[in-house]
N, CA, C and O atoms as a Maestro MAE file, in Angstrom:
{
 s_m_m2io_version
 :::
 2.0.0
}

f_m_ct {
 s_m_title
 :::
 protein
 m_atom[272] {
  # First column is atom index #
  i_m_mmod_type
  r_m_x_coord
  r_m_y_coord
  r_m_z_coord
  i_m_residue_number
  s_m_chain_name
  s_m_pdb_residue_name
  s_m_pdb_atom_name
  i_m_atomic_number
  :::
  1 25 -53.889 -19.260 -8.100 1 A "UNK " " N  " 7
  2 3 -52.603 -19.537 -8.712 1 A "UNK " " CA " 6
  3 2 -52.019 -18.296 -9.387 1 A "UNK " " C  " 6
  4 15 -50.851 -17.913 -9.313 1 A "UNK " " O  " 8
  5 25 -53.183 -17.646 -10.158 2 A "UNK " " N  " 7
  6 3 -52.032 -16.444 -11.145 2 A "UNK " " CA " 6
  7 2 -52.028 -15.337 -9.794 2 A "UNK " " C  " 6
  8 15 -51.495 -14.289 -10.158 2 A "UNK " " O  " 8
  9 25 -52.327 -15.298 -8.818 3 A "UNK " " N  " 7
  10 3 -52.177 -14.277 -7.630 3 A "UNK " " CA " 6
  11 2 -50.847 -14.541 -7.123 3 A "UNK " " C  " 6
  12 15 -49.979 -13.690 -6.929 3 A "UNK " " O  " 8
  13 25 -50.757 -15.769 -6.928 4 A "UNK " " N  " 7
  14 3 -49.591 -16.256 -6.126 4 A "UNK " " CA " 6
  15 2 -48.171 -16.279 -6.874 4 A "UNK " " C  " 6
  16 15 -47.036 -16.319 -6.400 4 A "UNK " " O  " 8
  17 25 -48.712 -16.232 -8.491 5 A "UNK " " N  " 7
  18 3 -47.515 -16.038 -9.437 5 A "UNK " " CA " 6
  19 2 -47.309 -14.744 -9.675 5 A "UNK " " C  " 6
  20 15 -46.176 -14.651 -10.147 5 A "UNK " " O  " 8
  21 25 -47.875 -13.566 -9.585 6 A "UNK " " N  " 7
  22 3 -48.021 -12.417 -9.580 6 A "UNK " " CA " 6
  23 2 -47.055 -11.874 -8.544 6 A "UNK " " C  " 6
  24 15 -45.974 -11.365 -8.841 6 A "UNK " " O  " 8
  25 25 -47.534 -12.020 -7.254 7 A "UNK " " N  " 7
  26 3 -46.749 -12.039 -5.714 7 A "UNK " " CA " 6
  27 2 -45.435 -12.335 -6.504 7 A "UNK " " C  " 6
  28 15 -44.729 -11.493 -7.059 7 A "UNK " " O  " 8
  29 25 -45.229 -13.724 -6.452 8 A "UNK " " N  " 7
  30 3 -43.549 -14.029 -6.625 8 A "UNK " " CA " 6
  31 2 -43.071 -13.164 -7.367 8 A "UNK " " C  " 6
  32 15 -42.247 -12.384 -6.890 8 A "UNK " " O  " 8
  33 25 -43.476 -13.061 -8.811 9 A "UNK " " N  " 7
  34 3 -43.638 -11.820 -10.005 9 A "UNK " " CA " 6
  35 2 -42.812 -10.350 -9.251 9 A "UNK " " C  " 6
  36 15 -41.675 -9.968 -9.526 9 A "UNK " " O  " 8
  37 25 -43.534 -9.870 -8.497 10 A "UNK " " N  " 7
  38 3 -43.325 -8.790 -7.908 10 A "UNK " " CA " 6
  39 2 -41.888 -8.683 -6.274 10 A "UNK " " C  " 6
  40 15 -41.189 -7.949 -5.576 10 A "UNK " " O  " 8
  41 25 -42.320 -10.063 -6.573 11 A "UNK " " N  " 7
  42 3 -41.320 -10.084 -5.346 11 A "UNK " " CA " 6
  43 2 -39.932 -10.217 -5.581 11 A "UNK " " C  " 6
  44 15 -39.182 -9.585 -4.837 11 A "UNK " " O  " 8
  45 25 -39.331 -11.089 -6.688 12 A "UNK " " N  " 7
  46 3 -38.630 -10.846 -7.461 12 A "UNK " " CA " 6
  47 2 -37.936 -9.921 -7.701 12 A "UNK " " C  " 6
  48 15 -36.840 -9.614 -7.234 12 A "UNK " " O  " 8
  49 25 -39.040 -9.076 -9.018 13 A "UNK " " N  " 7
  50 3 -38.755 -7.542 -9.311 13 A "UNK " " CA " 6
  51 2 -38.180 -6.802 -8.051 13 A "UNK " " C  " 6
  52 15 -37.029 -6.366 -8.070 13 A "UNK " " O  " 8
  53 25 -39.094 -6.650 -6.825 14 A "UNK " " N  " 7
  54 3 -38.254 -5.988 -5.782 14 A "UNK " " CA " 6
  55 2 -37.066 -6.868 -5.296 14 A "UNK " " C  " 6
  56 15 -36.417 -5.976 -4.751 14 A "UNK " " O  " 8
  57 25 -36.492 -7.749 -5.153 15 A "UNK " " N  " 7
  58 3 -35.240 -7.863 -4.871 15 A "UNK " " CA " 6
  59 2 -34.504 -7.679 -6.152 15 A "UNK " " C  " 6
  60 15 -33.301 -7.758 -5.903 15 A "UNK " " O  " 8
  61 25 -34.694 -7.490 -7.277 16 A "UNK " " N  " 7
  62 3 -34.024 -7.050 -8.257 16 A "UNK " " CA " 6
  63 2 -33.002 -5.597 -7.986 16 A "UNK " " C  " 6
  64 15 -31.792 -5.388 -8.069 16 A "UNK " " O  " 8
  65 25 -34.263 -4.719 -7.608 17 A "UNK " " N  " 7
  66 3 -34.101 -3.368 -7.543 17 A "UNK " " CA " 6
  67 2 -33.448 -2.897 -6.413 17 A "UNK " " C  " 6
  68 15 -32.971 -1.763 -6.436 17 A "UNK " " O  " 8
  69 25 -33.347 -3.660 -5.338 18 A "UNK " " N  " 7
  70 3 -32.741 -3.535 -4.006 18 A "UNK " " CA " 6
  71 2 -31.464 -3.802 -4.334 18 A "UNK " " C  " 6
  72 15 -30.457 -3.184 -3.988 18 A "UNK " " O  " 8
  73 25 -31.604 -5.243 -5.369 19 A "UNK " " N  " 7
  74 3 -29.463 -5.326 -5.108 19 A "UNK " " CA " 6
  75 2 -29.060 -4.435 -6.159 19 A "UNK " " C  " 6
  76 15 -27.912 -3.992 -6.136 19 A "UNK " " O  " 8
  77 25 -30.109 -4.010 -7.377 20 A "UNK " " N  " 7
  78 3 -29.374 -2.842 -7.620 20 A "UNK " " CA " 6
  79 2 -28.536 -2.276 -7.141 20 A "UNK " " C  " 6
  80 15 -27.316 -2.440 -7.140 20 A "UNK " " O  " 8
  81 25 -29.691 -1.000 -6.352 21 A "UNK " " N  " 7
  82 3 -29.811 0.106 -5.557 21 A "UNK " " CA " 6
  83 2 -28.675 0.230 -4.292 21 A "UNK " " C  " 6
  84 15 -28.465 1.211 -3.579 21 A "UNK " " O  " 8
  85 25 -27.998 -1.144 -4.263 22 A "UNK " " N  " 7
  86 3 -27.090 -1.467 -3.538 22 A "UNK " " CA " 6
  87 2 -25.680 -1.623 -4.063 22 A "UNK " " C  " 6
  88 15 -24.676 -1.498 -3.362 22 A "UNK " " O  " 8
  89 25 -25.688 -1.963 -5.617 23 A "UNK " " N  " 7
  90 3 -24.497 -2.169 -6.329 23 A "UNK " " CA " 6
  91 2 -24.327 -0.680 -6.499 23 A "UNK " " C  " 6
  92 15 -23.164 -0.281 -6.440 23 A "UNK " " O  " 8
  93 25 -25.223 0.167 -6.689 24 A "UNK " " N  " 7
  94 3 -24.920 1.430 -6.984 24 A "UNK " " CA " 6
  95 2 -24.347 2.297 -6.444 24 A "UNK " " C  " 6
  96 15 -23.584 3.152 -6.892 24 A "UNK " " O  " 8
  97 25 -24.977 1.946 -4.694 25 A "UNK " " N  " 7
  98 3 -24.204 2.384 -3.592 25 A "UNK " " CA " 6
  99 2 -23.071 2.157 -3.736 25 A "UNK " " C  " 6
  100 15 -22.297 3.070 -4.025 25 A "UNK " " O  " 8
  101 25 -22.651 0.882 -3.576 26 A "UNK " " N  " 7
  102 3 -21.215 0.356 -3.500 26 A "UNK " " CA " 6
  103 2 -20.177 1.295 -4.951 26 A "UNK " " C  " 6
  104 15 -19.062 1.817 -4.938 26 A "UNK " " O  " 8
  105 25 -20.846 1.194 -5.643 27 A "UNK " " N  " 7
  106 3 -19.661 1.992 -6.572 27 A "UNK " " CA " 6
  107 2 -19.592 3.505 -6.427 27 A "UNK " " C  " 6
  108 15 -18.544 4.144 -6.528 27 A "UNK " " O  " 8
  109 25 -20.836 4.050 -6.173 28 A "UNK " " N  " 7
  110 3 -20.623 5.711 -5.480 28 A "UNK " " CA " 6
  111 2 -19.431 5.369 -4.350 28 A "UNK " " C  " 6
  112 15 -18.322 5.878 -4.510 28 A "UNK " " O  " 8
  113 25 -19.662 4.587 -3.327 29 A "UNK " " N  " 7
  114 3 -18.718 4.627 -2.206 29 A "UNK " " CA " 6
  115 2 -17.370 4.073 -2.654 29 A "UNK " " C  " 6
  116 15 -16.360 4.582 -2.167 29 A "UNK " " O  " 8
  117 25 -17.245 2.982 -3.621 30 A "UNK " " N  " 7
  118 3 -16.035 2.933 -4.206 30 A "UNK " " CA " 6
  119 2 -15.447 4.115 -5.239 30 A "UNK " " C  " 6
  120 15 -14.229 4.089 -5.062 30 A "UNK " " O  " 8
  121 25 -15.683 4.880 -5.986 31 A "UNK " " N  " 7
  122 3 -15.299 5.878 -6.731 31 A "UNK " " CA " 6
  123 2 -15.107 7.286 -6.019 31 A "UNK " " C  " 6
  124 15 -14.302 8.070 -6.521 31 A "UNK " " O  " 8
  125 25 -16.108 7.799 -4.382 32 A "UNK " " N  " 7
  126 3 -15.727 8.591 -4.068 32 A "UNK " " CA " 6
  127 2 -14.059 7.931 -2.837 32 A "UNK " " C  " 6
  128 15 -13.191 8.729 -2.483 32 A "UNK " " O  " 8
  129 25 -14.041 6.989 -2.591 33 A "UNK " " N  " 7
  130 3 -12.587 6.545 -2.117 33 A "UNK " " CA " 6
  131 2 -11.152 6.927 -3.308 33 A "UNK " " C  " 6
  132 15 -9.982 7.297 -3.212 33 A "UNK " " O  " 8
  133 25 -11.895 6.650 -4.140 34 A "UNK " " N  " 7
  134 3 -10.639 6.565 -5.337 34 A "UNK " " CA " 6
  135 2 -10.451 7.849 -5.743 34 A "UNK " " C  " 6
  136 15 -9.349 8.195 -6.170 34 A "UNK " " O  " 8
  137 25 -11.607 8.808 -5.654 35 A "UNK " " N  " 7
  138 3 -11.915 10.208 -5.786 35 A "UNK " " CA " 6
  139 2 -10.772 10.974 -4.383 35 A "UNK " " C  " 6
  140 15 -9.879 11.663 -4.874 35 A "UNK " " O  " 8
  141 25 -10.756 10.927 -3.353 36 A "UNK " " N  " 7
  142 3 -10.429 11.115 -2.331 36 A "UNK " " CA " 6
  143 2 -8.556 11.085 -2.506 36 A "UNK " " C  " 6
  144 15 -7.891 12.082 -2.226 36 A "UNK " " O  " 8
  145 25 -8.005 9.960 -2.938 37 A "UNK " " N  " 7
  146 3 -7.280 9.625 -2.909 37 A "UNK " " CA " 6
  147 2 -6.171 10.752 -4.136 37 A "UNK " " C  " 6
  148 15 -5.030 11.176 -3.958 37 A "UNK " " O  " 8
  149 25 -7.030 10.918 -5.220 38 A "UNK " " N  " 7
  150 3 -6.692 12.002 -6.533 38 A "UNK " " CA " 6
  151 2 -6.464 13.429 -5.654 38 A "UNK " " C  " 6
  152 15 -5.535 14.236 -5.683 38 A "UNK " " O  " 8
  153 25 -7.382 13.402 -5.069 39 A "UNK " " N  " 7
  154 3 -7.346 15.086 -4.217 39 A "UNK " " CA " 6
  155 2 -5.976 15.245 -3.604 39 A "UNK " " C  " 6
  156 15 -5.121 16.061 -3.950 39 A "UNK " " O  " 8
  157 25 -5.909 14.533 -2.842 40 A "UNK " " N  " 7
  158 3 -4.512 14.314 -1.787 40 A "UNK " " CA " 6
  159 2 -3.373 14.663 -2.906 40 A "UNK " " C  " 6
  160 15 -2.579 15.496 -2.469 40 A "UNK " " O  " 8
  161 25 -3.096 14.237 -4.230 41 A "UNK " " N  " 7
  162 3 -2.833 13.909 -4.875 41 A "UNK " " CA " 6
  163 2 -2.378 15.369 -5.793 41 A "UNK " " C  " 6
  164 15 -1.235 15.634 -6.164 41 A "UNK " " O  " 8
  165 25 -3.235 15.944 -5.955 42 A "UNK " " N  " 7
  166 3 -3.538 17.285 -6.164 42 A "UNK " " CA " 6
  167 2 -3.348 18.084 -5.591 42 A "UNK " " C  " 6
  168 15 -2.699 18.921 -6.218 42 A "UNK " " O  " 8
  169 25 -3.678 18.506 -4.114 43 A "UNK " " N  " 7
  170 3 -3.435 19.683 -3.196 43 A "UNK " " CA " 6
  171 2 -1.366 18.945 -2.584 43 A "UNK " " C  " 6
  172 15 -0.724 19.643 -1.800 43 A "UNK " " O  " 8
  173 25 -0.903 17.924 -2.995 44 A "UNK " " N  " 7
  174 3 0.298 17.740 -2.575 44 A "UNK " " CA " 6
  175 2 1.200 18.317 -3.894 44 A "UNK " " C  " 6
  176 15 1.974 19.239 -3.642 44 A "UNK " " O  " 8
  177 25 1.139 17.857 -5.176 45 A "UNK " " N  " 7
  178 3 1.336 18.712 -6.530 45 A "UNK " " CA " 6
  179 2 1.532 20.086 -5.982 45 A "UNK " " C  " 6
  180 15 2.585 20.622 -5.640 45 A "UNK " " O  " 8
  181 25 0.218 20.588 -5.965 46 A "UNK " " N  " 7
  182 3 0.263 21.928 -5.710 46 A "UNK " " CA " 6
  183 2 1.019 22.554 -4.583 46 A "UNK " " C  " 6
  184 15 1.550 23.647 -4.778 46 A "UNK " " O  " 8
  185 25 1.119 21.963 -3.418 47 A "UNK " " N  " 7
  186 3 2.064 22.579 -2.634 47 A "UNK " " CA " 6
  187 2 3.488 22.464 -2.689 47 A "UNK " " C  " 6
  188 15 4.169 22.964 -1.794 47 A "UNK " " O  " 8
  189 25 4.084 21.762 -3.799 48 A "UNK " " N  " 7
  190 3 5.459 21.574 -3.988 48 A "UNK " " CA " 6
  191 2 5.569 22.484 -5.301 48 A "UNK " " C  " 6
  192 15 6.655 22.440 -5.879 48 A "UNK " " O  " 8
  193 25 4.314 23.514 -5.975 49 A "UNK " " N  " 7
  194 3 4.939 24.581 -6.656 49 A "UNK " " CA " 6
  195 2 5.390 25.497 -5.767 49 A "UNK " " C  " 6
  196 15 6.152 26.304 -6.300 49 A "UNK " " O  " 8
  197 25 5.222 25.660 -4.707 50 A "UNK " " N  " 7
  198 3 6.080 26.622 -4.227 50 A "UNK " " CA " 6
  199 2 5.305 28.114 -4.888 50 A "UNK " " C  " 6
  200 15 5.967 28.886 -5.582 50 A "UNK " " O  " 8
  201 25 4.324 28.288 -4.669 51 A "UNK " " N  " 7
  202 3 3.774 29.701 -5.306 51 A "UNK " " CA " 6
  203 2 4.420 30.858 -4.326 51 A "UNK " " C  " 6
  204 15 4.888 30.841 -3.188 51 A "UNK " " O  " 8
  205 25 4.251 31.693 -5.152 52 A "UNK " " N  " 7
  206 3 4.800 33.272 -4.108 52 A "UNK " " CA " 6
  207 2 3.488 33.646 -3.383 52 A "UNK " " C  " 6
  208 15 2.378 33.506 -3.897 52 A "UNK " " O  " 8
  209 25 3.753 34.220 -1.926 53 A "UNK " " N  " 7
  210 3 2.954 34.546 -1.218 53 A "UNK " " CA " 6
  211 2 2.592 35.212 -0.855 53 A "UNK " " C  " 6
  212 15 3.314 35.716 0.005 53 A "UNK " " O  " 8
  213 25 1.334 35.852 -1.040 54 A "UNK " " N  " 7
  214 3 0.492 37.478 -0.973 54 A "UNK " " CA " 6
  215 2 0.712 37.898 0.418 54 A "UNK " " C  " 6
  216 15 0.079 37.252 1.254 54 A "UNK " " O  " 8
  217 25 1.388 38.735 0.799 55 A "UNK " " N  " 7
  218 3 2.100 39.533 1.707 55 A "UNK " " CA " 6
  219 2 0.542 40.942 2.147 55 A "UNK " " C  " 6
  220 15 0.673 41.699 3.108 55 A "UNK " " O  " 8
  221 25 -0.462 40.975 1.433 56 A "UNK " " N  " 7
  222 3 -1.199 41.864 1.932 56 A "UNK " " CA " 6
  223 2 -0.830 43.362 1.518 56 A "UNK " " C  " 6
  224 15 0.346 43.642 1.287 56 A "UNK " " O  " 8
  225 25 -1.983 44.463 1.412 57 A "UNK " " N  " 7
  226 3 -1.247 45.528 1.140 57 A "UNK " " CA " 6
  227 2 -2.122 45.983 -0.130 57 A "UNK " " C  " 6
  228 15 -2.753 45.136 -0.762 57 A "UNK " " O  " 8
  229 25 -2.146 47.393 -0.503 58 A "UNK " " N  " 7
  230 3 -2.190 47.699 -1.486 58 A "UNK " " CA " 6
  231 2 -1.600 47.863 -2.391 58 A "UNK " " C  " 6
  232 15 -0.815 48.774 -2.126 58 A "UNK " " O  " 8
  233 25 -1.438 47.477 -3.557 59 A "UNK " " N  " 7
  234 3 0.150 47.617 -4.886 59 A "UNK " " CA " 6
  235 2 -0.882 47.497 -5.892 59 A "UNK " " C  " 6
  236 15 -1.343 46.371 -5.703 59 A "UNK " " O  " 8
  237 25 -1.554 48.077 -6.939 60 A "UNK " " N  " 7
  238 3 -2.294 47.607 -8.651 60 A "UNK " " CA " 6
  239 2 -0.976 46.676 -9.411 60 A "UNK " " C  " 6
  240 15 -1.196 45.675 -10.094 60 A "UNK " " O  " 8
  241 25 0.333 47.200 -9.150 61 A "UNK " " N  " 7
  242 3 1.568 47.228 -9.950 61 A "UNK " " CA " 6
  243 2 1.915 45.915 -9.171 61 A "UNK " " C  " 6
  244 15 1.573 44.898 -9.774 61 A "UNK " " O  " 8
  245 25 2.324 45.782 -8.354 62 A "UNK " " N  " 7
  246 3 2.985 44.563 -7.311 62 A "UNK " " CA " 6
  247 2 1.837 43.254 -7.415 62 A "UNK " " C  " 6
  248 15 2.130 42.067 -7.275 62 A "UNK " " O  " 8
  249 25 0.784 43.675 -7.630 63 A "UNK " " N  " 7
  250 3 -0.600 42.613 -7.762 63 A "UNK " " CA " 6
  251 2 0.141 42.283 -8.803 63 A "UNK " " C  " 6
  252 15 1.195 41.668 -8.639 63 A "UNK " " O  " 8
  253 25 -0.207 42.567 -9.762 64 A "UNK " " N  " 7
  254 3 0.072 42.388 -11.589 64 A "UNK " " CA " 6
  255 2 1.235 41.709 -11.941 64 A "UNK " " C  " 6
  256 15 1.251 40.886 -12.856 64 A "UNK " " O  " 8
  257 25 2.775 42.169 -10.887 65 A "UNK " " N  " 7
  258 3 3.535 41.560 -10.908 65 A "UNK " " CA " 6
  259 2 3.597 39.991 -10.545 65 A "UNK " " C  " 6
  260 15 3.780 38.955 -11.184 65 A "UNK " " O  " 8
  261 25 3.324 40.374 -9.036 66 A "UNK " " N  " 7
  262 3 2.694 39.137 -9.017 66 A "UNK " " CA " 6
  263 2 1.973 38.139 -8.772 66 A "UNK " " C  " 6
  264 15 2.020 37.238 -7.935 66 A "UNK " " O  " 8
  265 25 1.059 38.494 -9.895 67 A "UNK " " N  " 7
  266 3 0.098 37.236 -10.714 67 A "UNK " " CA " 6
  267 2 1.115 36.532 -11.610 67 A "UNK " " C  " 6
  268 15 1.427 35.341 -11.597 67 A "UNK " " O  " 8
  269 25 1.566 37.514 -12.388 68 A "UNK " " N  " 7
  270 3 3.144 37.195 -13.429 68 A "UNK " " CA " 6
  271 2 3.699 36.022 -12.814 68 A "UNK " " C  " 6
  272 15 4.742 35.533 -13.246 68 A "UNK " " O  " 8
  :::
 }
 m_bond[271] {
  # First column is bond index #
  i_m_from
  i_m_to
  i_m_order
  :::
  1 1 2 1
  2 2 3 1
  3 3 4 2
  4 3 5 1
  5 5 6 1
  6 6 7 1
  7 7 8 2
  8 7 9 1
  9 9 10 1
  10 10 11 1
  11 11 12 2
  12 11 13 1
  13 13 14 1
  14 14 15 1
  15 15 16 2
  16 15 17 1
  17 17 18 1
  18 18 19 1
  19 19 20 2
  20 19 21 1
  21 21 22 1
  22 22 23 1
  23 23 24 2
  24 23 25 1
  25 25 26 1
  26 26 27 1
  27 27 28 2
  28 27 29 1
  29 29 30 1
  30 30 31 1
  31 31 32 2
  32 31 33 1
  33 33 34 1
  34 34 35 1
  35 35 36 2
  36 35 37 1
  37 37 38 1
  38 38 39 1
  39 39 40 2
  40 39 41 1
  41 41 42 1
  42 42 43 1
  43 43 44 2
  44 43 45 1
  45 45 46 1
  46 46 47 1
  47 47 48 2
  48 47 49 1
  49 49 50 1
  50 50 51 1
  51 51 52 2
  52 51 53 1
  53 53 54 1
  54 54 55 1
  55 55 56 2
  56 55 57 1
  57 57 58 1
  58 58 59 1
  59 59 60 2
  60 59 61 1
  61 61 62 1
  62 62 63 1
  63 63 64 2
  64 63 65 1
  65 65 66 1
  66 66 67 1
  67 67 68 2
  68 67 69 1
  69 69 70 1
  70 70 71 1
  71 71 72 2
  72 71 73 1
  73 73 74 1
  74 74 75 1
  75 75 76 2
  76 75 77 1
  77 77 78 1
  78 78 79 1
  79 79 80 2
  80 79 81 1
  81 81 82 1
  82 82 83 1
  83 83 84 2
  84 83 85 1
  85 85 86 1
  86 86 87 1
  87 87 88 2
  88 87 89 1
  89 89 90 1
  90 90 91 1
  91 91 92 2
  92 91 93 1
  93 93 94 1
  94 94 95 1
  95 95 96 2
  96 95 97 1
  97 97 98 1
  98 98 99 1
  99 99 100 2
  100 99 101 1
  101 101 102 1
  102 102 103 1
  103 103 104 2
  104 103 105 1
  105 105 106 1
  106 106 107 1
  107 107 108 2
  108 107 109 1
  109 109 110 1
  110 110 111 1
  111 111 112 2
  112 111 113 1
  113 113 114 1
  114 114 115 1
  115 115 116 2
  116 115 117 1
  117 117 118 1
  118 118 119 1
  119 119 120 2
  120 119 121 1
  121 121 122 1
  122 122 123 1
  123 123 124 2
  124 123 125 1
  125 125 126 1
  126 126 127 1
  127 127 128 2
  128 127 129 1
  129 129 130 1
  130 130 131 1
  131 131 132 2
  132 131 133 1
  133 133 134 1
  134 134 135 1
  135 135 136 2
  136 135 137 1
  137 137 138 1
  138 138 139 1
  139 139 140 2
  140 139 141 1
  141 141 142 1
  142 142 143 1
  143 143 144 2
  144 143 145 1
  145 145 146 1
  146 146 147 1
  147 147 148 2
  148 147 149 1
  149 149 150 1
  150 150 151 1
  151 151 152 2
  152 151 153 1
  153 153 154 1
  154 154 155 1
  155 155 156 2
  156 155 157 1
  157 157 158 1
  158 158 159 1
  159 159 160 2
  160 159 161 1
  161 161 162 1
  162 162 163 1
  163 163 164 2
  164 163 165 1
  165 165 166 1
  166 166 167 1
  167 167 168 2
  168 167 169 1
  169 169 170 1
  170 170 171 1
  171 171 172 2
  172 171 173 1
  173 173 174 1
  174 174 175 1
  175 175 176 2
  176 175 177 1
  177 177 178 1
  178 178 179 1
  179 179 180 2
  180 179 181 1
  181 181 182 1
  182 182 183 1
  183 183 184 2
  184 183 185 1
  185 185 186 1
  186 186 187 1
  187 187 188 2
  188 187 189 1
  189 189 190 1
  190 190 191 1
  191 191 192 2
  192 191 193 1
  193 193 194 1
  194 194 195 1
  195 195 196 2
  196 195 197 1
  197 197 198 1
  198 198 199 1
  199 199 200 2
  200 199 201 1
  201 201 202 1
  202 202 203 1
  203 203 204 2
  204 203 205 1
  205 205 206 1
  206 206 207 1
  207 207 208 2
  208 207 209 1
  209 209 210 1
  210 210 211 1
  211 211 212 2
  212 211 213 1
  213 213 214 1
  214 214 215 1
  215 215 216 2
  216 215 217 1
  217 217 218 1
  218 218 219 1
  219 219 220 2
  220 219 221 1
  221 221 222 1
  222 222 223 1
  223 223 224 2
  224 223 225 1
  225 225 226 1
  226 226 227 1
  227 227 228 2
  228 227 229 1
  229 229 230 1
  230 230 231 1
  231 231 232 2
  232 231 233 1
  233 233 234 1
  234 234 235 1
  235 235 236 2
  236 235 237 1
  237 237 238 1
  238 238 239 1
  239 239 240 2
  240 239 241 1
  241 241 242 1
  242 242 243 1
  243 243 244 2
  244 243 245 1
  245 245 246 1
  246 246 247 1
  247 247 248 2
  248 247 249 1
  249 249 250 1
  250 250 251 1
  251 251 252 2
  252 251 253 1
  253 253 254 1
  254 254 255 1
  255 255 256 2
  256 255 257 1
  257 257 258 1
  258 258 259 1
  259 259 260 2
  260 259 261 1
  261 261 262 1
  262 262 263 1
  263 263 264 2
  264 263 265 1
  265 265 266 1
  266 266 267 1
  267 267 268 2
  268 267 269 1
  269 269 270 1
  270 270 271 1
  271 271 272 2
  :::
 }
}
């Protein structure tokens, strides 16, 4: 009897840890979706500043400018 309550005991515990280990998944995979979605979000922001565009070249002075 205490073997067989032990077993269940343990058997239990492991499906405990499985649906964890599974809820956990699910919210990594839900937060990197929602994560994903911020980026887009970000690199679209950023391309409507309109930054000036490094043309190549040597300048110390024209660098400096513009970084400005």
């Amino acid at each position: 009897m205490a073997q067989r309550a032990l077993a269940d005991a343990m058997e239990l515990m492991d499906n405990a840890m499985a649906q964890e280990a599974v809820s956990r998944t699910l919210d990594r995979v839900a937060q990197e979706a929602r994560r994903g979605g911020e980026d887009e979000l970000r690199l679209e922001r950023f391309m409507n500043n309109k930054s000036p565009i490094f043309k190549g070249g040597y300048d110390p002075d024209g660098a400096q400018q513009w970084i400005e």
